[in-house]
One Martini backbone bead per residue (centre of mass of N, CA, C, O) as a GRO file, in nm:
protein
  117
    1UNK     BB    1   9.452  10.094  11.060
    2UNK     BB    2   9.616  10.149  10.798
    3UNK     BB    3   9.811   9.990  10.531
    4UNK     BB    4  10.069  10.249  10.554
    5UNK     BB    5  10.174  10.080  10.835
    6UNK     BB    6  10.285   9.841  10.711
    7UNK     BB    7  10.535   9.590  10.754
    8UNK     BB    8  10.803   9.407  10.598
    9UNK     BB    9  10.973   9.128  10.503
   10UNK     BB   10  11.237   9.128  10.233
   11UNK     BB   11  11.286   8.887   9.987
   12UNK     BB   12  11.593   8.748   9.754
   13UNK     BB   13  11.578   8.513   9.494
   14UNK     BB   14  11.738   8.307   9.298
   15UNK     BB   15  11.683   8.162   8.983
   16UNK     BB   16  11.865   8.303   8.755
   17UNK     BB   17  12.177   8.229   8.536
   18UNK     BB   18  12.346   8.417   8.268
   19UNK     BB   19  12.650   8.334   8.265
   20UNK     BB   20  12.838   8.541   8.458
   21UNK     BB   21  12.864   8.626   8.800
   22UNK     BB   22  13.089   8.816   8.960
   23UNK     BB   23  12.911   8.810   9.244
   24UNK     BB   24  12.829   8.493   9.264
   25UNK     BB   25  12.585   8.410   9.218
   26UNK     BB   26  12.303   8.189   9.263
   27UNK     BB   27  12.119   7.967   9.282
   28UNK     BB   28  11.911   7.963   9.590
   29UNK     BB   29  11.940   8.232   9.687
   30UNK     BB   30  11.941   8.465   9.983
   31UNK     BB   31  11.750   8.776  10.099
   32UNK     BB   32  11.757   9.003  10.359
   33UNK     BB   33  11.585   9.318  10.292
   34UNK     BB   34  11.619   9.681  10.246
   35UNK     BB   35  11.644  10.023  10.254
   36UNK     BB   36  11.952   9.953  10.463
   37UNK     BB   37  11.986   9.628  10.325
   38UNK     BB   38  12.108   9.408  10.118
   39UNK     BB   39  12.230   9.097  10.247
   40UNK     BB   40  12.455   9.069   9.976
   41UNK     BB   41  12.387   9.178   9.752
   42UNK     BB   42  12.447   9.303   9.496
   43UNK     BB   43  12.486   9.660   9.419
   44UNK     BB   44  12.371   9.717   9.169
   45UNK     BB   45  12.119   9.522   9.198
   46UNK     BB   46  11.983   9.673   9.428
   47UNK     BB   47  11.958   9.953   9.275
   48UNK     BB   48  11.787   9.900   9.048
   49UNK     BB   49  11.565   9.751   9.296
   50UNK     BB   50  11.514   9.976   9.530
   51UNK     BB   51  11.221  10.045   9.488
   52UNK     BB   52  11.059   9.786   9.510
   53UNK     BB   53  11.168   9.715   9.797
   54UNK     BB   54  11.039  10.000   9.948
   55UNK     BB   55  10.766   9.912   9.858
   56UNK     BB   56  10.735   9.649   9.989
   57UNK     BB   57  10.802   9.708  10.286
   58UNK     BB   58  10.559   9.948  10.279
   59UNK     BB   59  10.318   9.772  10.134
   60UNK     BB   60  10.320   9.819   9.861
   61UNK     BB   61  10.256   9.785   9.492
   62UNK     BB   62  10.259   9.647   9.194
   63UNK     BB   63  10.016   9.753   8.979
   64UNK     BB   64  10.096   9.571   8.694
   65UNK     BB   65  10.061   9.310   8.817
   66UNK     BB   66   9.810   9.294   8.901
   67UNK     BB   67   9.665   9.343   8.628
   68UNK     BB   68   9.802   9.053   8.521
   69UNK     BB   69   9.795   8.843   8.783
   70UNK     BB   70   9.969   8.864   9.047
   71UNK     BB   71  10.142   8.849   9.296
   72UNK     BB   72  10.163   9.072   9.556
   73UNK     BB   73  10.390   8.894   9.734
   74UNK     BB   74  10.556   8.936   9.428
   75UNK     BB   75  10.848   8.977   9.231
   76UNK     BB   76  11.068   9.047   8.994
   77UNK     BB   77  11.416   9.042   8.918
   78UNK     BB   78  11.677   9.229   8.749
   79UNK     BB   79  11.961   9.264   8.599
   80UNK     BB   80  12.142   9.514   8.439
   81UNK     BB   81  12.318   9.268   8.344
   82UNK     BB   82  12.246   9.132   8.035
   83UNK     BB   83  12.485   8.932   7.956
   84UNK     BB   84  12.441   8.838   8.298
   85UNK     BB   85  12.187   8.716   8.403
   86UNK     BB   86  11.993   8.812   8.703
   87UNK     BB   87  11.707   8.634   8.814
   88UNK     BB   88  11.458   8.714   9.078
   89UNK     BB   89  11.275   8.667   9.371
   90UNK     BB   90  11.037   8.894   9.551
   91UNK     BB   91  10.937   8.857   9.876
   92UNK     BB   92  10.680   8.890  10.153
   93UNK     BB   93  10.619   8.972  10.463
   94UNK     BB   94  10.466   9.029  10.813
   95UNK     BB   95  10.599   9.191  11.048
   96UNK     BB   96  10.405   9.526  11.103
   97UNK     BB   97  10.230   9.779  11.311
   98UNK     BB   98  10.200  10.113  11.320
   99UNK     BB   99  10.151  10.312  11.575
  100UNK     BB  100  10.077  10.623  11.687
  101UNK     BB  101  10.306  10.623  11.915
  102UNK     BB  102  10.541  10.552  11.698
  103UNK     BB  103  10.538  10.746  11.476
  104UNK     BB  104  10.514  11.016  11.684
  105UNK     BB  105  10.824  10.930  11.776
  106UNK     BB  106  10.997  10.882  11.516
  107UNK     BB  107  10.927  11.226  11.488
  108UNK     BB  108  11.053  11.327  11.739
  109UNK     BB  109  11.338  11.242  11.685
  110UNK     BB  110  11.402  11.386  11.384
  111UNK     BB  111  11.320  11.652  11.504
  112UNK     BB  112  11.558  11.684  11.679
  113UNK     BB  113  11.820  11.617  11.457
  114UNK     BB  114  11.751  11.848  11.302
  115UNK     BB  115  11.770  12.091  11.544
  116UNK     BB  116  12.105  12.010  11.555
  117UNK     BB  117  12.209  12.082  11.244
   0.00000   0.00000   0.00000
């Protein structure tokens, strides 16, 4: 099985708050995310980073960390809101690997979901 096919489990640590966060982040927060759970974390720093959160989720990496030298499964996130910076540590886990009948089983669910439609 190729490396496309395994899933992590994405956390995201609060490191570091500078001025107020409305949204009452605070360092030591962890949050367990995903392409479809927030976790807790605040709604706008998800969206800002969810392209990141759904690459580390399906296995890809952050190409130009890698050529920095930083490891491939952390990294770093930033909120938005540059007047009261929140910024966090994002690492992933190894979930799971799926197999070709778990895949195959996947697309005919959505196909049949999408002939109802």
């Amino acid at each position: 099985m190729c490396e496309e096919f395994k899933e992590y489990k994405v956390f995201v640590e609060i490191t570091e708050v500078k001025g107020y966060c409305h949204y009452k982040h605070r360092v030591g927060q962890k949050f367990e995310v995903s392409l479809n759970d927030t976790g807790g974390m605040c709604g706008a720093f998800y969206a800002a980073n969810l392209h990141w959160i759904t690459t580390f989720q399906f296995g890809g990496n952050v190409f130009f960390s890698m050529f920095a030298g930083m490891d491939k499964d952390s990294y770093p996130l930033h909120c938005p809101d540059v007047a009261n910076m929140v910024t966090a540590r994002m690492t992933r886990e190894y979930k799971k690997t799926w197999d070709d009948a778990e895949i195959q089983r996947v697309v005919e669910e959505a196909t049949k979901e999408m002939a109802k439609e």
